[in-house]
N, C-alpha and C positions, 0 to 999 in steps of 0.2 A: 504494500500500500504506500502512496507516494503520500510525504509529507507535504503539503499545502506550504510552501515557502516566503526563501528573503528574497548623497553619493560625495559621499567624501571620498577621494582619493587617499589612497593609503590603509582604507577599512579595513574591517577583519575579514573581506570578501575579496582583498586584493591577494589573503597570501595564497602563495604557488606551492606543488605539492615538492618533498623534498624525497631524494632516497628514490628507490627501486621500484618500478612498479608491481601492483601486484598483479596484471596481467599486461598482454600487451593482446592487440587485435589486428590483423590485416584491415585496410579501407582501401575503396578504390582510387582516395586521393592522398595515401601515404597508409596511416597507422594508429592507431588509439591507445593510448595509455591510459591503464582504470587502477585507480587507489581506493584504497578503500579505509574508512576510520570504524574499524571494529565490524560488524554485521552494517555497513552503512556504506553506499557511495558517498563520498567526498570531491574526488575527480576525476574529469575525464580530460586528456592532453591529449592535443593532435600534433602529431608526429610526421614532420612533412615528408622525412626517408623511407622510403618502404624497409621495416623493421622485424627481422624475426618476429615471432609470434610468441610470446608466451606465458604457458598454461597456468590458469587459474585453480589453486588447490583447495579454494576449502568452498562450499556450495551456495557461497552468497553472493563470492566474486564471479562463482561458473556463471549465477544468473543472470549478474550484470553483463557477462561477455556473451550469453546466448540473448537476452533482447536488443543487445546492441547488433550483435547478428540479424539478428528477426529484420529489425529495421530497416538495416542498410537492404537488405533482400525485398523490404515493401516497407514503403513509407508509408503506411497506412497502421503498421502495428503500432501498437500504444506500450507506454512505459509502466510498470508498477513494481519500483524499487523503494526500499527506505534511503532516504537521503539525509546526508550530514551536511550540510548546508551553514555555512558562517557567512553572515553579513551585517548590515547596519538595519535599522527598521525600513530607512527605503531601498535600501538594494532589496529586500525578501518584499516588499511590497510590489517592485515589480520585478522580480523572480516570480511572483504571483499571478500578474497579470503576462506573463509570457508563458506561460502553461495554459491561460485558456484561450491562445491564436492555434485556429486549426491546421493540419495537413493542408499545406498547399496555399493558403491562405498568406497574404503580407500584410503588416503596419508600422507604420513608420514611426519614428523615435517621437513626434510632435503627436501621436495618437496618444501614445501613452502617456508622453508630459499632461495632454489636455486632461485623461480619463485620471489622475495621479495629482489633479494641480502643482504640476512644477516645472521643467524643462527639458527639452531634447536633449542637451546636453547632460543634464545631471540623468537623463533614462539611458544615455551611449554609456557612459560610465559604471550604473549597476550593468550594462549587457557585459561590457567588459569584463567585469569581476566575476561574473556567473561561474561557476566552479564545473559546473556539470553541463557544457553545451552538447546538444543533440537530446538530450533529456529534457533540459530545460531550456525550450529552441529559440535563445537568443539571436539562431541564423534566419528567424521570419520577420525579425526587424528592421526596418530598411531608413533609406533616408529619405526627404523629400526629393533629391535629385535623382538619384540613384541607388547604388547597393547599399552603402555605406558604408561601415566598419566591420571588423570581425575581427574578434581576438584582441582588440586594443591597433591593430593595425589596418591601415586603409588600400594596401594594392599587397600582390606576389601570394604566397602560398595561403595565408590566412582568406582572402577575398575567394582564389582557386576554391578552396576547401567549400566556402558559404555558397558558391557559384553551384557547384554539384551537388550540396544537399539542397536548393531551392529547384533546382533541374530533375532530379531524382522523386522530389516530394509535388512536379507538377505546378512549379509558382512560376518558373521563368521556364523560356523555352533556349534550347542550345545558342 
């Protein structure tokens, strides 16, 4: 069951995970690295190398690697993991409201400043921090102009990466 979640820079939602993963996942646009804090996702890291794969040993992490599987195979499966989520009250507030944009579906960073009374700028920011992208799909965010951000960064592998899951999930065409 997924916890219902969490923009100052610097939050408890900017740290990065440290140490080894505990699994690693093939994607079609590099690799996924999943940590996990106890029975709990924590993160997921996109890995722009195509990287060994490897194996999840104890059957919390299996599960997170088998719907992260699911997913990438149809973008239509849904997520239902416990999540260890650290952020500030408005990063989870819109960690919140980025779990209820559908498959395929876009809104842009001024959607949710309006729905959030506060700013596109301070809503690119909790996207940024998001710990857990692909679960919590800070890549249906977009800008007014165009794609916008992904990862804290605006062009090269991080943009690649949001390019194919918006193409994969039916929101942008090739």
């Amino acid at each position: 069951m997924s916890d219902q979640i969490p923009i100052p820079l610097d939050s408890p939602g900017d740290e990065k995970p440290t140490g080894e993963p505990d699994a690693v996942l093939s994607a079609p646009f590099g690799a996924l690295a999943v940590y996990m804090q106890g029975a709990r996702l924590a993160h997921v890291v996109f890995l722009q190398n195509d990287r060994s794969e490897k194996e999840a040993v104890d059957p919390e992490t299996r599960e997170v690697v088998r719907q992260l599987k699911r997913y990438l195979a149809d973008p239509r499966a849904s997520f239902d993991l416990r999540l260890d989520l650290k952020g500030s009250p408005f990063q989870r507030q819109v960690w919140k409201a980025l779990q209820q944009i559908s498959v395929g579906a876009l809104v842009t960073y001024g959607d949710i400043a309006e729905q959030l009374d506060s700013s596109a700028r301070a809503v690119g920011g909790a996207c940024r921090a998001n710990p857990v992208p692909i679960v919590v799909p800070c890549h249906r965010v977009v800008s007014a102009q165009g794609l916008g951000g992904f990862s804290g960064e605006s062009r090269g592998y991080p943009i690649e990466a949001k390019r194919w899951l918006l193409v994969h999930e039916g929101a942008l065409l090739m």
